[in-house]
C-alpha positions as CSV (number, residue, x, y, z in Angstrom):
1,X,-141.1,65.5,-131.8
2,X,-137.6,64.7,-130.0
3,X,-135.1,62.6,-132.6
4,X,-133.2,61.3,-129.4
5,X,-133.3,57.2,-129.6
6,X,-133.5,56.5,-125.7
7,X,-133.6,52.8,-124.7
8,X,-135.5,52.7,-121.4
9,X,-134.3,49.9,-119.2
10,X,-136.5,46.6,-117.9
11,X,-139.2,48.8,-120.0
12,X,-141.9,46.3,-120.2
13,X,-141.1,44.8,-116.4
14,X,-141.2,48.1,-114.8
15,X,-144.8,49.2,-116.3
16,X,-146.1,45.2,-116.3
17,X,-145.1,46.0,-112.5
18,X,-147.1,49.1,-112.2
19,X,-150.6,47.0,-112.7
20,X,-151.7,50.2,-114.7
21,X,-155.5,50.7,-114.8
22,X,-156.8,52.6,-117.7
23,X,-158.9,55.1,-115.2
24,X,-156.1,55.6,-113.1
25,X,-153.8,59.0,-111.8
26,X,-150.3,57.8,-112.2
27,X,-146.7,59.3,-111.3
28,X,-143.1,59.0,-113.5
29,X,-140.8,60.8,-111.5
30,X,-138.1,60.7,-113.7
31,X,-139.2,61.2,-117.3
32,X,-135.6,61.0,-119.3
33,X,-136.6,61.1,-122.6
34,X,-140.3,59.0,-122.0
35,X,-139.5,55.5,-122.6
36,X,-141.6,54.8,-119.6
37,X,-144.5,57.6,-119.9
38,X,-145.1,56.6,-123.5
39,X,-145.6,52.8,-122.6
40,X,-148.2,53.9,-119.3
41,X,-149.8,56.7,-121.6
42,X,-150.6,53.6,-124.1
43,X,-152.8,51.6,-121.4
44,X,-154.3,54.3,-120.0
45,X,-158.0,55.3,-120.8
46,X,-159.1,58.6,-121.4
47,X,-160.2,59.2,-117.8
48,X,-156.3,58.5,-116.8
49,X,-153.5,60.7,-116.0
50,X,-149.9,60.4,-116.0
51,X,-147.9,63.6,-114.2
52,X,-144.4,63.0,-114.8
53,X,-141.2,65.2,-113.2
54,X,-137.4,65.8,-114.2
55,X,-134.4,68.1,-113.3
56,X,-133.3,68.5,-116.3
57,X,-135.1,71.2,-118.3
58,X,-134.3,69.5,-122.0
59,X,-136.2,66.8,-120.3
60,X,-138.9,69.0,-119.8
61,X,-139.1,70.6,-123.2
62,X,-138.6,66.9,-125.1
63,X,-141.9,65.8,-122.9
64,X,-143.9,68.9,-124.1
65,X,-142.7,68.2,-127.6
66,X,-143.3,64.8,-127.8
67,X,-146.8,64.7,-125.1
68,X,-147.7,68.0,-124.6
69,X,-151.1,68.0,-126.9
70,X,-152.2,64.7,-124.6
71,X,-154.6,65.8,-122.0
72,X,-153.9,62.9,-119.8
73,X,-150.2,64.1,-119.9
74,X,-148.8,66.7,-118.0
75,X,-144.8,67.4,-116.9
76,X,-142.9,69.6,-114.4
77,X,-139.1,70.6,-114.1
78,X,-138.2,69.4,-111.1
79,X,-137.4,66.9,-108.3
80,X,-140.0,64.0,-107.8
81,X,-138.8,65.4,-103.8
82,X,-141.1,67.7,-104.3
83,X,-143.9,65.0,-104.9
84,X,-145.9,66.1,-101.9
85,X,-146.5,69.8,-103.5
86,X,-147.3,68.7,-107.1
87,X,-150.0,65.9,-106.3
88,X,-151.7,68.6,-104.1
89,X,-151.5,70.8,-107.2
90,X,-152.9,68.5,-109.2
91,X,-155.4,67.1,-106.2
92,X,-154.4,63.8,-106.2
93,X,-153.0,63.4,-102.7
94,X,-152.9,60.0,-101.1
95,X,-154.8,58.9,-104.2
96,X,-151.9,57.6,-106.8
97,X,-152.7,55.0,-108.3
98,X,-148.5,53.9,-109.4
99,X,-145.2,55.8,-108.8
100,X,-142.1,54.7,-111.0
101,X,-138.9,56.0,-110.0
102,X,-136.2,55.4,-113.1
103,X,-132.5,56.4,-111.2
104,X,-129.4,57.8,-111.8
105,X,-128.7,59.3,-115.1
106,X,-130.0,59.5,-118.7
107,X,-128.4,58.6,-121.4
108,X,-129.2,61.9,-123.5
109,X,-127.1,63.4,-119.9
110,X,-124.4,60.5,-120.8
111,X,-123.8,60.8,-123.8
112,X,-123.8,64.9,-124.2
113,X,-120.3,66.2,-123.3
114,X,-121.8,69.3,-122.8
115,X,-123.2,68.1,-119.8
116,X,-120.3,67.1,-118.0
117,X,-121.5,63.7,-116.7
118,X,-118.6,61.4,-118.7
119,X,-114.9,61.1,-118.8
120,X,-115.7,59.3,-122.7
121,X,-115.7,62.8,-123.9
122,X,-114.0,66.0,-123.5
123,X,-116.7,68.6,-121.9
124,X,-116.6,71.2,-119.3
125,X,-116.8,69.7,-115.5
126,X,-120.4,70.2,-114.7
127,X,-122.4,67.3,-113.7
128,X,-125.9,69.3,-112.7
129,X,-129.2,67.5,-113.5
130,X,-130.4,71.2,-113.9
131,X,-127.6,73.3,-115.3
132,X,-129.5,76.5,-114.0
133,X,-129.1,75.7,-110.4
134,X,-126.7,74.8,-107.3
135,X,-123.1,74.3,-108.1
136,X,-120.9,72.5,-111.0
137,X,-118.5,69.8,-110.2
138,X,-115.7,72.6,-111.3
139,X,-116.9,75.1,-109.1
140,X,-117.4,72.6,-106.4
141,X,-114.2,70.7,-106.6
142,X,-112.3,74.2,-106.6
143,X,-113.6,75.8,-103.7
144,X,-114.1,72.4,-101.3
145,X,-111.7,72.0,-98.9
146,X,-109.3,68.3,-99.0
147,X,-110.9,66.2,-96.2
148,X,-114.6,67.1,-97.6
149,X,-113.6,66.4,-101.0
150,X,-112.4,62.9,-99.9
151,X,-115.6,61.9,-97.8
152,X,-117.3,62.5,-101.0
153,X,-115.5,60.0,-102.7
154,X,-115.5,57.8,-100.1
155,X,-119.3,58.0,-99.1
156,X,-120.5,58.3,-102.5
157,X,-118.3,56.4,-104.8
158,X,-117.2,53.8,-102.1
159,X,-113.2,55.1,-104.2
160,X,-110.6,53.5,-101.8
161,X,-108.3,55.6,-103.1
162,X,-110.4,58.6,-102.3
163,X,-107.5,60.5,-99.9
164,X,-104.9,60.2,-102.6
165,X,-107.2,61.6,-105.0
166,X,-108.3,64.5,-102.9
167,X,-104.5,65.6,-102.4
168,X,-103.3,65.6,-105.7
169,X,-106.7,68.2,-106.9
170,X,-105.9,70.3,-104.1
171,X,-102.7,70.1,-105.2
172,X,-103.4,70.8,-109.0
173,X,-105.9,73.5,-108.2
174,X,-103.2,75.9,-106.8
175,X,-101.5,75.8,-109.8
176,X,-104.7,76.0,-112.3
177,X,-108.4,75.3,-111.9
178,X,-110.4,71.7,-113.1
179,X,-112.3,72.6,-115.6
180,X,-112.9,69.7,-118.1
181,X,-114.1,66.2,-118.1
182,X,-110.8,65.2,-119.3
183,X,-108.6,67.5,-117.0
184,X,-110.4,65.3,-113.8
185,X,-110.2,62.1,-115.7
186,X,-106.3,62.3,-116.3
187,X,-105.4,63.7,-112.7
188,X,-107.0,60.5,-111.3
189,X,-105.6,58.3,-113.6
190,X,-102.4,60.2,-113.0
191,X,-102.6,59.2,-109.0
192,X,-104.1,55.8,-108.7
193,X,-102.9,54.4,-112.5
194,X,-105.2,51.7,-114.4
195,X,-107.7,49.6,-113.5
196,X,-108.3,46.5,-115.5
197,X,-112.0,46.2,-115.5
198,X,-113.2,50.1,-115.7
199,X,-112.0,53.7,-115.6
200,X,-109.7,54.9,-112.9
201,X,-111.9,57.8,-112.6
202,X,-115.6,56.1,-112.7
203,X,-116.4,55.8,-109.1
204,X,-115.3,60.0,-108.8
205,X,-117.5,61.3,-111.6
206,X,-120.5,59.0,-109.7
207,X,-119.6,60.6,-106.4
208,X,-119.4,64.0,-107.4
209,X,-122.2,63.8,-109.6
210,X,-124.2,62.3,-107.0
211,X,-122.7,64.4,-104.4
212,X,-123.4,67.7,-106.5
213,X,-127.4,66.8,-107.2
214,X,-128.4,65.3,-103.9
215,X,-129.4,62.0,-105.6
216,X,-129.4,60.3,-102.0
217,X,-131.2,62.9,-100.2
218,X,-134.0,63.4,-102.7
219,X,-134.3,59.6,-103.1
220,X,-134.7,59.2,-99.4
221,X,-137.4,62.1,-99.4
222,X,-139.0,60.9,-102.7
223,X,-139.4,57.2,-101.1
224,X,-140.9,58.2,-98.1
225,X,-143.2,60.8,-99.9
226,X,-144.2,57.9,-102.4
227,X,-145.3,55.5,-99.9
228,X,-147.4,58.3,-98.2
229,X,-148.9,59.3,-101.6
230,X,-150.4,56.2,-103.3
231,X,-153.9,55.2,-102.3
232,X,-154.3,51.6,-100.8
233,X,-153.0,49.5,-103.4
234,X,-151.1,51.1,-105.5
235,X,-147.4,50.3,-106.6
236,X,-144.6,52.0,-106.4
237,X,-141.5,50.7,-108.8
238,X,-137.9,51.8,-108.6
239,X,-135.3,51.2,-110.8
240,X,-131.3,51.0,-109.2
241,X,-128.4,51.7,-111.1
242,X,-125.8,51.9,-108.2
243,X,-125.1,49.9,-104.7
244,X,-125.7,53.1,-102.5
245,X,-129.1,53.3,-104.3
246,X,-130.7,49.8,-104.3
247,X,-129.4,49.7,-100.4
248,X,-131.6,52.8,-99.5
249,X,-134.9,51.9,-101.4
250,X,-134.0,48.6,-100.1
251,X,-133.9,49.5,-96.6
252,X,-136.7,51.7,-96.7
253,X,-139.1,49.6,-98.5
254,X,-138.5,46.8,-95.7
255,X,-138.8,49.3,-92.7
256,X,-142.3,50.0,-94.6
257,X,-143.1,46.3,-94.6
258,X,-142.0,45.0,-91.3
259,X,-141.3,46.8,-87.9
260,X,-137.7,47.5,-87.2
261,X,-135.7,47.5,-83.6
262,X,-135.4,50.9,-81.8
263,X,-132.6,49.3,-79.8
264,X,-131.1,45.5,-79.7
265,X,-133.3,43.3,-77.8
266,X,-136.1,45.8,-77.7
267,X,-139.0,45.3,-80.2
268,X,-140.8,47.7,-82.4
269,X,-144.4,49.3,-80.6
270,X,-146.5,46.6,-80.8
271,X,-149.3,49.1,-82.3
272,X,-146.8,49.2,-85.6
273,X,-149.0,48.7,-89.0
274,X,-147.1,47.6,-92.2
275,X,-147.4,50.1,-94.8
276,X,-146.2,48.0,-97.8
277,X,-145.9,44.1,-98.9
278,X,-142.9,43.5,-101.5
279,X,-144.5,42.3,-104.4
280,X,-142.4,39.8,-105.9
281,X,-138.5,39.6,-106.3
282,X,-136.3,42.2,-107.2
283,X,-135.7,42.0,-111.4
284,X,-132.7,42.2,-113.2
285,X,-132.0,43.2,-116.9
286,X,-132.0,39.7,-119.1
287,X,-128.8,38.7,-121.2
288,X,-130.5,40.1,-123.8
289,X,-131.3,43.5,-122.8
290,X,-127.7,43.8,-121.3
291,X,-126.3,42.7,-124.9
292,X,-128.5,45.8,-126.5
293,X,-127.9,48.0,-124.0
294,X,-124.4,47.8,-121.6
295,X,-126.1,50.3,-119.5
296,X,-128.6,47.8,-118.2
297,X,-126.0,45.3,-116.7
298,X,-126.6,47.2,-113.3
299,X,-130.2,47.5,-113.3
300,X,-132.4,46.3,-110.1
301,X,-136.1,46.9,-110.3
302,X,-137.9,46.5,-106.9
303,X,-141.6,46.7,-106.5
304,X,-143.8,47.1,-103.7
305,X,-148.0,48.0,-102.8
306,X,-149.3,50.0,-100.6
307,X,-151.6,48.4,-98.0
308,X,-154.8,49.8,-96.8
């Protein structure tokens, strides 16, 4: 059984919002440490299923340890991208009954230096969801040329300052590569000085981080994939941490709902069918939750159904 204490955000709106039947074939696609899974496994009957998915292969392992003897359970390492090939593994295409979609990144990730994911702690500057695959933020940042380096921080972490920063680690890197948390932290500091509300560095780490796991690109596939995947009235639920985020689910969920323009002044093919209806308005952590759990003060929960 995994010790970690995980609070899982807007817990009891997100599954409420996922109108679980007991008999049904359900989909977490980003497990964490289960918060979510164990709250769906309790409503669901014997006849259910919950198949769940997560980068991160202590992820993987904490579900086996903590689910794996459940036969309604099962868990895969990796992307809920790659939605389309597990539900025909598991012959459940077009027929999921929910698909909750929990964003951005754990705490256990947060709050393990090791990991690389926060300036809080010293830890070496890696940032993957899967440590075993693509690149780390060190290797990244030393081998990326200036102007890409910026357009990261720019598209990713909306960083104003994002030029300035790019010059002074090209800068540093001739002398000695970035190898720590801390090492990144201090440079940016170093360039751009304080902020008075958060960390100098904070909208860096998210673009790298989101930069160096394709968080934006396998949310835009996983969406898409989602909507194609539940039968006619089932959910799907996502959960926003971030602006850049909540605008794509947001934009793709109402391009599901109602037809879009190809072109100003020229309307959409007037054989378009709605694939979705929002289901009511988007939910935000409570006071409450927010006081328990900082982490939550982002949060943006968005639900929609699929239509026949």
């Amino acid at each position: 059984m995994s010790t970690y204490q995980h609070h899982p955000v807007l817990l009891e709106e997100a599954v409420s919002s996922l109108n679980v039947r007991g008999d049904g074939i359900y989909l977490d696609g980003t497990f964490g440490r289960g918060g979510h899974s164990r709250a769906i496994l309790a409503q669901l009957a014997e006849q259910g299923r919950l198949i769940t998915l997560d980068k991160d292969p202590q992820a993987v392992k904490a579900g086996k340890e903590d689910f794996g003897d459940d036969p309604r359970f099962s868990i895969i390492q990796g992307s809920f991208a790659e939605m389309d090939r597990v539900v025909r593994e598991w012959r459940a295409e077009r027929n999921l009954d929910g698909i909750l979609l929990d964003l951005g990144v754990s705490s256990p990730q947060l709050d393990d230096p090791e990991r690389g994911f926060s300036f809080s702690r010293d830890g070496p500057l890696d940032m993957r969801m899967d440590p075993t695959k693509g690149v780390s933020a060190a290797q990244w940042l030393a081998e990326t040329p200036e102007r890409e380096i910026s357009r990261v921080f720019w598209e990713f972490g909306e960083e104003r300052q994002a030029r300035r920063i790019a010059r002074s680690i090209v800068k540093v890197r001739q002398q000695a590569r970035l190898e720590s948390t801390s090492q990144l932290a201090e440079l940016i500091q170093a360039t751009i000085g304080k902020h008075e509300k958060k960390h100098p560095a904070t909208r860096c780490f998210q673009a790298i981080r989101i930069f160096v796991n394709n968080e934006l690109g396998d949310l835009a596939i996983g969406l898409e994939t989602g909507i194609r995947q539940l039968r006619p009235g089932g959910r799907l639920v996502v959960i926003s941490f971030h602006s850049l985020e909540d605008r794509l689910v947001k934009r793709t969920l109402r391009e599901a709902v109602r037809p879009g323009r190809i072109r100003r002044n020229i309307p959409a093919h007037p054989d378009w069918i709605p694939r979705l209806k929002l289901v009511g308005k988007p939910i935000r952590s409570t006071d409450e939750e927010i006081s328990a759990n900082p982490r939550a003060r982002s949060a943006i929960l968005r639900v929609a159904e699929k239509l026949e």
